[in-house]
ZAMARGU-4260 file (C-alpha; in steps of 0.2 Angstrom, whole numbers, plus 5000, padded with zeros to 4 digits):
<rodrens>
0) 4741/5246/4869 | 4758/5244/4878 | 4747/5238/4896 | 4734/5228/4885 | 4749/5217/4879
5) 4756/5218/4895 | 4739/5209/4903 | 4737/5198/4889 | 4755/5191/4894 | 4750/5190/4911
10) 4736/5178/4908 | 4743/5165/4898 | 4736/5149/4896 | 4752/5139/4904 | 4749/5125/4897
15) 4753/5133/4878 | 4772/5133/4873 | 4779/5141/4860 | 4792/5126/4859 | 4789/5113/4846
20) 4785/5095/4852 | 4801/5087/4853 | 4807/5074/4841 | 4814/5058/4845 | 4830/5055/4834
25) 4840/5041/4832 | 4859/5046/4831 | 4873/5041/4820 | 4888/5030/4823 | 4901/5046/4822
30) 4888/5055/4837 | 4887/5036/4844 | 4906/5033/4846 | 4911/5050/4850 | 4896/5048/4865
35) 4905/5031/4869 | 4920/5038/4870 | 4916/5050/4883 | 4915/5038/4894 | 4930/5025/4890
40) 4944/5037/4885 | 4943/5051/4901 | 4962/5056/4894 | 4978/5049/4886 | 4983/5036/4900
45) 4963/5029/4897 | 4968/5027/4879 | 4987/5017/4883 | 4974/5006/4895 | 4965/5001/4882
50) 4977/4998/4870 | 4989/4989/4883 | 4976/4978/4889 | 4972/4974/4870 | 4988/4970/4868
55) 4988/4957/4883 | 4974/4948/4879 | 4982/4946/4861 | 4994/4935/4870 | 5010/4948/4869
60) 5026/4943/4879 | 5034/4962/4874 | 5024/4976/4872 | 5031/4996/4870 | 5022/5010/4873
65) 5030/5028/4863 | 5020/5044/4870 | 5022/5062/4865 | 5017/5076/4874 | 5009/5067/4885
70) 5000/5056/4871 | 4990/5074/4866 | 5000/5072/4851 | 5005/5051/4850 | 5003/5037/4856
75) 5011/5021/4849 | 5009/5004/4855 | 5017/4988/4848 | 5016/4969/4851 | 5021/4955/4846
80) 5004/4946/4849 | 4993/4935/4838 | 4988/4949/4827 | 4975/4951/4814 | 4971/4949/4798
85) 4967/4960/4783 | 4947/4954/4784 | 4945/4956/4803 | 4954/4974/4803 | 4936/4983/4798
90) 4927/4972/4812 | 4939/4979/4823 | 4934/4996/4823 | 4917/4991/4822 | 4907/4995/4839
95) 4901/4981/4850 | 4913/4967/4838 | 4924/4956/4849 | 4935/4942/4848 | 4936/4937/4867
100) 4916/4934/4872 | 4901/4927/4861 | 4890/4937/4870 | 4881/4918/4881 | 4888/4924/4899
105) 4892/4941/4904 | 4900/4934/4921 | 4912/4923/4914 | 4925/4935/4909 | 4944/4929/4908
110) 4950/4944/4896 | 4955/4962/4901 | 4943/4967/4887 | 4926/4963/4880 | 4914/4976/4876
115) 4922/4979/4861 | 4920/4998/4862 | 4940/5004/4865 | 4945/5005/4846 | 4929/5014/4838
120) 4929/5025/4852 | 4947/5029/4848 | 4947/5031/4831 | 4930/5043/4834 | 4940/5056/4842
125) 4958/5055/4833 | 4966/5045/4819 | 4969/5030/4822 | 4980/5018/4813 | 4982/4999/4816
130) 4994/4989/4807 | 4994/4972/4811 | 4999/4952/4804 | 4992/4938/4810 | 5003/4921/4812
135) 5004/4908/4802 | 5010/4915/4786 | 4998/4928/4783 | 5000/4948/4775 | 5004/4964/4784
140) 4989/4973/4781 | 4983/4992/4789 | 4967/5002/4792 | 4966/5020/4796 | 4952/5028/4804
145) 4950/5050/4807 | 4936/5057/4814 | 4926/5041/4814 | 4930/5039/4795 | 4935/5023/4790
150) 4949/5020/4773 | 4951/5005/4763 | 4962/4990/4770 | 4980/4991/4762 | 4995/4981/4762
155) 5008/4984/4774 | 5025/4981/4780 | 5028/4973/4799 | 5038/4958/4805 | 5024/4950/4817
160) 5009/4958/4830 | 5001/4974/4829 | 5005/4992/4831 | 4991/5002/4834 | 4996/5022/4832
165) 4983/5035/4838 | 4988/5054/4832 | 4979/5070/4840 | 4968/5065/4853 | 4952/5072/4853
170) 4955/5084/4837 | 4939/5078/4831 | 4932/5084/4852 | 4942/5099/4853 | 4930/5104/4868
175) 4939/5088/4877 | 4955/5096/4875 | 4953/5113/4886 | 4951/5100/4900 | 4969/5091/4898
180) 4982/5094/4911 | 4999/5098/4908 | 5010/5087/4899 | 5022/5079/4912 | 5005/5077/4923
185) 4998/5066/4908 | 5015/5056/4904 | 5017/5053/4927 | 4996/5047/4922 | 5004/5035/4908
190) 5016/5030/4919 | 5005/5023/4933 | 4995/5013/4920 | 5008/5004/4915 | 5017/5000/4932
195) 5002/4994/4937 | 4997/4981/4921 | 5015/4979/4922 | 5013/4973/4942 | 4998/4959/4934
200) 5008/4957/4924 | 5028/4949/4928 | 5030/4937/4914 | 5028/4952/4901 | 5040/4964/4897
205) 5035/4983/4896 | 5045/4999/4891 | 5037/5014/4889 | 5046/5029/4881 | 5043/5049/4876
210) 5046/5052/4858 | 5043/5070/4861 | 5051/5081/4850 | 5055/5067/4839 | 5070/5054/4836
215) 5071/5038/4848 | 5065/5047/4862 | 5070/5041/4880 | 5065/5027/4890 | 5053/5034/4905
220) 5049/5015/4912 | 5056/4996/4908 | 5051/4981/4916 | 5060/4964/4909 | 5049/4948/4907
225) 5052/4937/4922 | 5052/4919/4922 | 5050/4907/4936 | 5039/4904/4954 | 5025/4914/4954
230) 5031/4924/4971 | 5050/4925/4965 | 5044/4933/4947 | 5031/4946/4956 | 5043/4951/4971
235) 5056/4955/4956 | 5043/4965/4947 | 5035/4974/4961 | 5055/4979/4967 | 5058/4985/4949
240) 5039/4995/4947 | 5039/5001/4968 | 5058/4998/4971 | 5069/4991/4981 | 5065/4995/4998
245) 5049/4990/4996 | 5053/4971/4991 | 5064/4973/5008 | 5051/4976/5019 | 5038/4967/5010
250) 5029/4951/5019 | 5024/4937/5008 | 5006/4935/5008 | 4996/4920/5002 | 4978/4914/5009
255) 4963/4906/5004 | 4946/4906/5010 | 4929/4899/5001 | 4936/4901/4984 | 4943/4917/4985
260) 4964/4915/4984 | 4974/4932/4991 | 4995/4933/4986 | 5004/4947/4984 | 5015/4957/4997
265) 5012/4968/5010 | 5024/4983/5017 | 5027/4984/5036 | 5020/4994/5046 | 5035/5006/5050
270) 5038/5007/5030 | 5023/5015/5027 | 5018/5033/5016 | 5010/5049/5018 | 4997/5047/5006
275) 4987/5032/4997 | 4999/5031/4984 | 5007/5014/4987 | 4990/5004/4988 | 4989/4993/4972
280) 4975/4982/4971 | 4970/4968/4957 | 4954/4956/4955 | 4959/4943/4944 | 4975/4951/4938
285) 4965/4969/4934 | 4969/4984/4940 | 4953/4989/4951 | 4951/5004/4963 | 4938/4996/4974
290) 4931/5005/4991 | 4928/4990/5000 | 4947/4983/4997 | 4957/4998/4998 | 4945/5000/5016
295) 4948/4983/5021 | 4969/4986/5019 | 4967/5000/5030 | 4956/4988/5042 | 4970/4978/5042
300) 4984/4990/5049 | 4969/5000/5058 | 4980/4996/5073 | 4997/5000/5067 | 4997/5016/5061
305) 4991/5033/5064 | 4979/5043/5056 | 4991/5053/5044 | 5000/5037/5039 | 4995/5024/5023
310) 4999/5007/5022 | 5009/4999/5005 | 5003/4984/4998 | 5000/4976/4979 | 4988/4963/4983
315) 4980/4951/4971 | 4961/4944/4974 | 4958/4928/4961 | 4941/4921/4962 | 4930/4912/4946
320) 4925/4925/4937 | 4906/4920/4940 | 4908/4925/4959 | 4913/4944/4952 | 4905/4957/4940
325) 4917/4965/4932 | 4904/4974/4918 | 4899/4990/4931 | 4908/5004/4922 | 4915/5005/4904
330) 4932/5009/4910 | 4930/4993/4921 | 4941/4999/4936 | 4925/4996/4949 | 4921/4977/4953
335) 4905/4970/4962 | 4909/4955/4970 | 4895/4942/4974 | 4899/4940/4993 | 4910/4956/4996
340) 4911/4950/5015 | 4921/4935/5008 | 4935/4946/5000 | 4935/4958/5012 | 4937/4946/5029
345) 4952/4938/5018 | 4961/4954/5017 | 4959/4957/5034 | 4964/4941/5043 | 4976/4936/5031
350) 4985/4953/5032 | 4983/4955/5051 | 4991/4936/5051 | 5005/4942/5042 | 5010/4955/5052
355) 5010/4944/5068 | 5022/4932/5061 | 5036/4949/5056 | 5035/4948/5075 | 5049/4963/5079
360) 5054/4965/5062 | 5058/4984/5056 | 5059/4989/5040 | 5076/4992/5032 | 5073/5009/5029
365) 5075/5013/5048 | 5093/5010/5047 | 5097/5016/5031 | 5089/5033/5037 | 5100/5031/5053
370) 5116/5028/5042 | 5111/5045/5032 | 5110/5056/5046 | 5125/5051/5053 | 5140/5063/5047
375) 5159/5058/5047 | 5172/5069/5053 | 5177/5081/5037 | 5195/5082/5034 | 5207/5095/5042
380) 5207/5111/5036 | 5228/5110/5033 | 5223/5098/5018 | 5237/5085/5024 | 5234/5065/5022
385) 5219/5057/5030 | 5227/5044/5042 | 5218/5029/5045 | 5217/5017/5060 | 5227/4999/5060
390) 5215/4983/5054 | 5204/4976/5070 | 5212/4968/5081 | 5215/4952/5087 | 5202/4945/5099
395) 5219/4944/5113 | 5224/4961/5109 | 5206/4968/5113 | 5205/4957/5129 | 5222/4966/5134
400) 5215/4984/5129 | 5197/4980/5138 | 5205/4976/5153 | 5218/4989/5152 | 5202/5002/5153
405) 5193/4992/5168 | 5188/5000/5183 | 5191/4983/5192 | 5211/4982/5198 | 5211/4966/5199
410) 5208/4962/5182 | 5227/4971/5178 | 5235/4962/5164 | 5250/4963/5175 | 5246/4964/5194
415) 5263/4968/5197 | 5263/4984/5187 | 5256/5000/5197 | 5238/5000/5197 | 5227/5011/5185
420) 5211/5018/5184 | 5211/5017/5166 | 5197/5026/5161 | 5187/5026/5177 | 5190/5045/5179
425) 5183/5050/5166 | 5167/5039/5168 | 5154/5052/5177 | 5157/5065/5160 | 5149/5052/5148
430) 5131/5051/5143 | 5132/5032/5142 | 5134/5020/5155 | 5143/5003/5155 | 5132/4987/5164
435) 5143/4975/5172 | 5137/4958/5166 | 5125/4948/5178 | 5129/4932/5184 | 5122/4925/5170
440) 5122/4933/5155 | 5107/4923/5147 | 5090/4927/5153 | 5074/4923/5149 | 5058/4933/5148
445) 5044/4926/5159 | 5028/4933/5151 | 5015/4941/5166 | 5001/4949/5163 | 5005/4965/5168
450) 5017/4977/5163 | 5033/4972/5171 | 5048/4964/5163 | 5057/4950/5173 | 5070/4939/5170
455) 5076/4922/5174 | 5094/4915/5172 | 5091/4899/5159 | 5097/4893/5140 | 5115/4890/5134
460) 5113/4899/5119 | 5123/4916/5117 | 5114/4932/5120 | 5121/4941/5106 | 5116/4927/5094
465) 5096/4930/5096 | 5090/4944/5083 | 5090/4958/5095 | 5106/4952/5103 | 5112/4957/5124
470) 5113/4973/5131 | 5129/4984/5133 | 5122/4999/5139 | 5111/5014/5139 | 5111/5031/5134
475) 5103/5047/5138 | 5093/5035/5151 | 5081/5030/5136 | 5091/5022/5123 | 5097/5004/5123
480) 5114/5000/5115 | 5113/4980/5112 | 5126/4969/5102 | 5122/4958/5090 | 5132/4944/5080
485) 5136/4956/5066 | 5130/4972/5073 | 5122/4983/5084 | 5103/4989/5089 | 5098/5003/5097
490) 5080/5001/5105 | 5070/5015/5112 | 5065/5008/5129 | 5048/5018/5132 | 5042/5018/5115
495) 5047/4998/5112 | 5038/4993/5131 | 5023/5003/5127 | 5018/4992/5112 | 5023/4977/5124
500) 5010/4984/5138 | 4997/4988/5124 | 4997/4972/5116 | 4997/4963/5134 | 4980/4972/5135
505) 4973/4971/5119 | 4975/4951/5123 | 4966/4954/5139 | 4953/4964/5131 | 4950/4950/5117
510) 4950/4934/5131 | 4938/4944/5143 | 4930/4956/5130 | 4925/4973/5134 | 4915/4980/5149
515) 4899/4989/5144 | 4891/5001/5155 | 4872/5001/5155 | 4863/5017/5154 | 4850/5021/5167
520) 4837/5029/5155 | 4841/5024/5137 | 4847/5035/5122 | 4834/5038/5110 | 4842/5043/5096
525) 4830/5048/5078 | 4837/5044/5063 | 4830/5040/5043 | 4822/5024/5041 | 4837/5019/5030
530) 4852/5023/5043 | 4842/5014/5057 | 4843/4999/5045 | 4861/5000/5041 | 4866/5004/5060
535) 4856/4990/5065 | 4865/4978/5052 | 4880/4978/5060 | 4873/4981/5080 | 4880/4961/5084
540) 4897/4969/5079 | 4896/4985/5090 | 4891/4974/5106 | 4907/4965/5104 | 4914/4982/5110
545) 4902/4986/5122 | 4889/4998/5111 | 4872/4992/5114 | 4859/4995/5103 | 4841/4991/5096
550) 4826/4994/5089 | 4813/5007/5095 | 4804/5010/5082 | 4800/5017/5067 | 4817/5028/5062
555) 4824/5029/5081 | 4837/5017/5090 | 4838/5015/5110 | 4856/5015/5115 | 4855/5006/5132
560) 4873/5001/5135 | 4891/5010/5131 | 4912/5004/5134 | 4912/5007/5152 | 4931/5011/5147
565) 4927/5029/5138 | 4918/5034/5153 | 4904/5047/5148 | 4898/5047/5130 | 4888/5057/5120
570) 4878/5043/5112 | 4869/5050/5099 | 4885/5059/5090 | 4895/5041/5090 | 4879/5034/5081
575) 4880/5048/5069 | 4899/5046/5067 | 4896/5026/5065 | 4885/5030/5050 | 4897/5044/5043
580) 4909/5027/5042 | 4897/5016/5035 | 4892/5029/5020 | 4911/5030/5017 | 4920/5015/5020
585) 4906/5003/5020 | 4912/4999/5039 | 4914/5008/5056 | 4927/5004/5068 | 4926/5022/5077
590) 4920/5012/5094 | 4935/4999/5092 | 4946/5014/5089 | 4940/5024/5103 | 4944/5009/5114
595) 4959/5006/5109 | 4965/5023/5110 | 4961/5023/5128 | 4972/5006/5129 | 4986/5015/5121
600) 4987/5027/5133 | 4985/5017/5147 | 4998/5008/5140 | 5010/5024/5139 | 5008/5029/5157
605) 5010/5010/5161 | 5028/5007/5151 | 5044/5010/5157 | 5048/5029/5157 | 5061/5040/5145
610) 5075/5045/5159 | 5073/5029/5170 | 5088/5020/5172 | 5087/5003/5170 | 5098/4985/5175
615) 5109/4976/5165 | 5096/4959/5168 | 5081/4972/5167 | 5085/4976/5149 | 5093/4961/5142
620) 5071/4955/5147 | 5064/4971/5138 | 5074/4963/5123 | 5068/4944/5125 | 5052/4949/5128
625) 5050/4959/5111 | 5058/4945/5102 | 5042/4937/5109 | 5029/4948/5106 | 5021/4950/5089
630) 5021/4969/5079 | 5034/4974/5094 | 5047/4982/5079 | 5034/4998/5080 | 5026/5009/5091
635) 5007/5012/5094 | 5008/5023/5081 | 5017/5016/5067 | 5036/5023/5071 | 5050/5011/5075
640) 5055/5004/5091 | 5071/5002/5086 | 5086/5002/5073 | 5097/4989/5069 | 5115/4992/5061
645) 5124/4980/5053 | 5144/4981/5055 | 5149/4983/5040 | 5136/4998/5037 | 5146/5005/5055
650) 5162/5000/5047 | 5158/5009/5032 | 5156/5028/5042 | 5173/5024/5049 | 5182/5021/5031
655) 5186/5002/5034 | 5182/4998/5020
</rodrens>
């Protein structure tokens, strides 16, 4: 019986089922909106986006945010905006109703929001509150909402805008909950939403505080409203949202190009981060995380930094609305822009151009981290007085003490006094070495097109008046001391010539372009039909740096020619790492990399050496020739070429003040 049942199992007919034919329902709006909410509320710092932007788009000049636990528990946030009144509460929690689009064109968006799906979702997956009063002499009026169940509208009691409450997020999903993180980890996510509307933001002002545990709570974030020139009001925001250093060693950046009109501000390259996290980017004053932008920023300082080193930047794209899709994803943090190539190239050139003007320019940070590790002398262990020198003296005085301390006899203050050595006797026991002045102490660079720094006697202005100021010595035969009108600089002589040599090459490369080698027997290299088109889409730009490469038909690619400069290459792995790029970043600059990484070391073995002794005129040129030479205040990889004190900072170690 047992095997009978057994063979009868074994010959089915497959096309039988024991399922039922599946029935197509049509679900309800509390299954809709809890669907819907899925996708716009991820976690609390979705919901205070949504909110926020609301209350943006209501035309709100002050808008506070009260969280607790992480908005699990709360999440408060009040206006002073238009409002709403008693009829057009209902229609606000209804899905798909709006009051910023009629729905004609979907490409001509000027609000933050528009789908009209934040609210229900909200009050779908926790109890949600609005009360709200609309100008003009109208009511107070507020709607509650749990669980996608709507109450009555009732009277209320509030001075002007809305508040919008939202109590237990996702009670109504408790499965959503087993995937929140921690509550500091979801407050830091609130955070970052609000510093970045409040970066689109300047001429609003934001606070956000945690009410955990009850009573006023403490302010986590404040931003002021800012008034004024658009630059002035967003240099005082991003300083208050990124900090102070930051807004230091920011350059101003503002470009246009076909429509597309880039401003914002742009860190130098030796105040850059370990990681991505400084990399703000807006399309038409929204927030965006956009793959084609944050790659174009990296393009941009491609040259400048090292691998393990991130650029910092808010940058702001405005473009008519009809020229980008900002309708890709409900949380409408992704952007499609109608001629990506546009944006990006204006990213690119506008930064690069930047960068070129800061010239030498170091960030601030450089000194400041100098000043830090420097250590006074602690007091003495007998606990007596500290004593202090006498004020600075006069210039006359310090003529008669410098000459007092000269080597040269002649230069005596009294030649009838018996001669001294002054401190000549102890000159071969210092690390440092004084340079007598040359004969005239102004040089000038003269700019050759190799390596070399000369110098020619010209000009009448003072040495110590240009921005790098004249050489006074050098210590540990790699360090340049240099004074300047109201400080000192120390420049790091190999590091600050190699980026002059490299970028003396790089102009070379660029005039005469870059020598390809052709192969003797080409490289065929197989690939899908799809990646032979997108390596062939950009083959004009690989020629410029000596890949050559067409079609041979079907899926495969002939690589007939390579940079002459890297020598030996395994073709088909560069073509395979070129596409890598592509699926990435949307763009390769392996080849250009490769090259200039080559240049770079050329340029190290070509530059002026750590332990060389060098001439008083020799680096009084290295100095000029910097002040002349654009991104010369870093290295080839991103660290500075030297630090500038200022005298009251020195002045400050030595308790002068």
């Amino acid at each position: 019986m047992c095997h009978a049942k057994s063979s009868g199992m074994a010959h089915a007919d497959p096309q039988i089922s024991d399922r039922s034919q599946p029935v197509i329902r049509q679900l309800d709006d509390s299954a809709i909106n809890r669907i819907a909410a899925g996708e716009v509320v991820e976690r609390p710092a979705s919901a205070v986006k949504e909110l926020v932007e609301n209350a943006i788009d209501a035309g709100a000049t002050r808008i506070t945010v009260e969280i607790a636990d992480g908005g699990k528990t709360l999440i408060r946030v009040s206006d002073d905006g238009c409002g709403m009144t008693s009829e057009d509460l209902p229609l606000a929690l209804s899905r798909h109703a709006t009051s910023k689009i009629d729905g004609s064109d979907l490409l001509n968006i000027h609000t933050f929001g528009f789908r009209g799906e934040a609210l229900p979702s909200l009050g779908a997956v926790g109890r949600l509150t609005i009360t709200s009063r609309a100008k003009g002499g109208q009511e107070a009026a507020q709607i509650r909402v749990a669980g996608g169940r709507m109450e009555p509208v009732k009277p209320a009691a509030l001075r002007a805008g809305t508040m919008v409450e939202l109590r237990d997020l996702f009670y109504a999903t408790p499965a959503r909950l087993k995937f929140m993180r921690s509550d500091r980890a979801e407050s830091q996510a609130i955070g970052d939403v609000i510093k970045r509307l409040a970066m689109a933001e300047p001429s609003i002002g934001f606070t956000l505080r945690d009410v955990s545990g009850g009573g006023e709570g403490r302010v986590t974030f404040r931003a002021d409203p800012l008034n004024g020139d658009l630059f002035d009001a967003l240099h005082g925001r991003l300083a208050t949202v990124l900090g102070r250093e930051f807004a230091e060693n920011a350059l101003k950046i503002d470009a246009n190009r076909d429509g597309v009109r880039l401003f914002g501000y742009a860190a130098l390259p030796t105040y850059s981060r370990g990681a991505a996290v400084a990399q703000f980017l807006f399309v038409n004053t929204r927030p965006v995380k956009d793959k084609m932008l944050t790659g174009a920023l990296r393009a941009a300082y491609f040259d400048f930094l090292s691998r393990d080193r991130h650029p910092a930047a808010a940058l702001f794209l405005d473009c008519d609305p009809t020229l980008v899709d900002v309708n890709v994803h409900p949380a409408k943090s992704e952007v499609r822009f109608r001629d990506p190539g546009v944006a990006r190239g204006l990213i690119v050139s506008s930064l690069r151009h930047a960068l070129a003007e800061a010239g030498h320019r170091a960030s601030s940070t450089v000194a400041g981290a100098t000043l830090g590790a420097m250590r006074p002398e602690q007091p003495t262990a007998t606990g007596g007085p500290r004593v202090y020198q006498m004020d600075r003296p006069s210039m006359g005085a310090r003529s008669l003490s410098y000459a007092a301390q000269s080597r040269d006899q002649t230069q005596q203050p009294n030649v009838d006094a018996p001669p001294s050595t002054g401190f000549a006797e102890f000159a071969t026991a210092y690390s440092g070495r004084v340079i007598d002045a040359p004969a005239s102490p102004h040089p000038q660079i003269t700019t050759e097109s190799s390596g070399d720094i000369t110098a020619e006697p010209a000009g009448v202005q003072s040495s110590e008046e240009l921005p790098l100021g004249a050489a006074r010595g050098q210590v540990h035969e790699n360090y340049i001391i240099a004074q300047t009108r109201d400080g000192m600089v120390i420049v790091d002589q190999h590091a600050a010539h190699e980026r002059l040599v490299y970028e003396k090459l790089k102009r070379q490369m660029a005039e005469n372009g870059v020598a390809a080698q052709a192969l003797l027997i080409p490289d065929i290299v197989e690939l899908s039909e799809g990646d032979c088109a997108r390596i062939l889409s950009v083959a004009k730009e690989l020629g410029r740096f000596g890949l050559g490469i067409e079609a041979f038909g079907g899926g495969a690619i002939a690589v007939r020619e390579t940079p002459a400069i890297l020598g030996t290459v395994n073709a088909e792995a560069m073509v395979r790492d070129i596409l890598d790029e592509l699926d990435d970043q949307g763009e390769s600059q392996l080849v250009q990399a490769k090259i200039e990484a080559i240049l770079s070391r050329v340029a190290c073995h070509g530059s002026i050496r750590s332990g060389r002794w060098m001439r008083g005129e020799e680096m009084n040129a290295l100095l000029r020739e910097m002040e002349a030479t654009p991104h010369s205040g870093q290295c080839n990889h991103g660290r500075p070429t030297y630090v500038e004190l200022k005298l009251a900072d020195i002045e400050r170690l030595f308790g002068r003040t």
